[in-house]
Every structure is written in structure tokens, then in C-alpha cells.
C-alpha positions in Angstrom: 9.5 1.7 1.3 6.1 1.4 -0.1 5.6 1.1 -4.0 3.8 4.4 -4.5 6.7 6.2 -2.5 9.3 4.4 -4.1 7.7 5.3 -7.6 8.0 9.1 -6.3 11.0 9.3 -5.0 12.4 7.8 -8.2 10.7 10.0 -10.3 12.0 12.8 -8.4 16.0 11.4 -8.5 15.8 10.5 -12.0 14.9 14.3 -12.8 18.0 15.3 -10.5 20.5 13.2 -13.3 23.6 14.3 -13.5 24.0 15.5 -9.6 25.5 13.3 -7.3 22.0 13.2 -5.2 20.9 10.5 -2.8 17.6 10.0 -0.4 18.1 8.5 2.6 14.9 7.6 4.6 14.6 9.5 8.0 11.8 10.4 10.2 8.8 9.0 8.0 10.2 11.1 4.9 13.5 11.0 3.0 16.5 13.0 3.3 17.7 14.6 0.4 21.6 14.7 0.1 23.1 16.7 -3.1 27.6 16.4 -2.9 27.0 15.2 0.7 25.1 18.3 1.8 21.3 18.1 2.8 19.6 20.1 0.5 16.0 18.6 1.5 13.4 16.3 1.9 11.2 14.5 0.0 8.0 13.5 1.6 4.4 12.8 -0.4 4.4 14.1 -3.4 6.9 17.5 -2.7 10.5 18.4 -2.1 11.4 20.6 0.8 14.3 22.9 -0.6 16.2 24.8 2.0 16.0 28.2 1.0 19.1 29.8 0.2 17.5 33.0 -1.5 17.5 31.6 -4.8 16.0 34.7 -7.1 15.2 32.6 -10.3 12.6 30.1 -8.9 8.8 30.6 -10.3 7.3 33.6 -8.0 4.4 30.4 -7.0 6.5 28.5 -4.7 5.9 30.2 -1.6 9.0 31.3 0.5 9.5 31.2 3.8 9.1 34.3 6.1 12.5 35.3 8.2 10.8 34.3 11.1 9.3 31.5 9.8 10.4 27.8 11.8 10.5 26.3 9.0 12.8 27.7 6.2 11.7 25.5 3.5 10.3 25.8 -0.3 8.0 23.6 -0.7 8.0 22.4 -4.3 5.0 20.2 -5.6 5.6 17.0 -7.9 4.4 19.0 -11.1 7.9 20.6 -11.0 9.4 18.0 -11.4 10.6 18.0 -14.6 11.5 22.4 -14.5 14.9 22.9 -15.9 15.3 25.0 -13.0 15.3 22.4 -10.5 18.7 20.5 -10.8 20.4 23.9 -10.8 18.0 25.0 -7.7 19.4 21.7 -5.6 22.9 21.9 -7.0 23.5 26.1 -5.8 21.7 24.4 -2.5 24.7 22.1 -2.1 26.7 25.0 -2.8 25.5 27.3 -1.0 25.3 24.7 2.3 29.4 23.9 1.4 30.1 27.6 1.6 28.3 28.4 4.3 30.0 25.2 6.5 33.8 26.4 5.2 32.8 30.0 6.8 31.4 28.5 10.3 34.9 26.9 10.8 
């Protein structure tokens, strides 16, 4: 891992305190893993969130058309430190874990 993407992907864990979070590099980025469920990634300076239809995020990150590819917020580095964002990637895990029980 190179210095300047270790510092970032450091600074985005230690805002994520308290979860049970982990990064695991993949495909040039990292994996983000919140309870065991991928929740995102973390590549450059931004974390991909899977959208789940969270309603309480900031009306600037962009959301994802239906028919979008990609079904990703993209949420830049500034955000880091919202007191949003722990409970945005923590209903993400949820929401993942639910959705999983009801596919089986």
C-alpha cells in the first residue's frame, strides 16, 4: 500500500470507530467490510456506499439512477468526519444482513 493511501484509508477507518469495519485491498481499491457485509469501497480520496435508500444523507451526494450500473454513493473525503456516516455504513451492513436472510 502506498503512504498517501494508507494515510486515507486510515483516516477514513478511524472515523468509522466503534463498527466492526475492515478494508481489504481488491482490484486497485479496497473493499469495505462493516459486520462481515460489503458495504463499499474506498478508492482515492472517496467511499463508494451501496445505496440502500438511506433518506437522511446530505441531498449533495448524488444517488444513483434505478437504471444506473453502478449503484453507488459516492462520498468525497470532506465527509469524513459527518456524524452521519458511521450510522450510514452501519444500516448498510444491516440492510445487506437482511436482505441475504430474505434470498435464502
Amino acid at each position: 500500500m502506498a503512504f498517501h493511501e494508507d494515510d486515507i484509508v486510515n483516516e477514513w477507518l478511524d472515523r468509522l470507530q466503534g463498527l466492526n469495519v475492515e478494508a481489504k485491498k481488491m482490484f486497485g481499491c479496497y473493499c469495505l467490510y462493516c459486520d462481515g457485509q460489503a458495504v463499499g469501497w474506498l478508492h482515492d480520496s472517496v467511499m463508494s456506499l451501496r445505496e440502500v435508500g438511506l433518506d437522511y444523507l446530505p441531498d449533495d451526494i448524488k444517488r444513483p439512477a434505478k437504471g444506473d450500473k453502478v449503484q453507488e454513493l459516492v462520498i468525497p473525503l470532506d465527509y469524513a468526519a459527518a456524524d452521519w456516516l458511521p450510522r450510514a455504513v452501519q444500516d448498510t451492513a444491516e440492510f445487506r444482513k437482511r436482505s441475504a436472510r430474505a434470498k435464502v
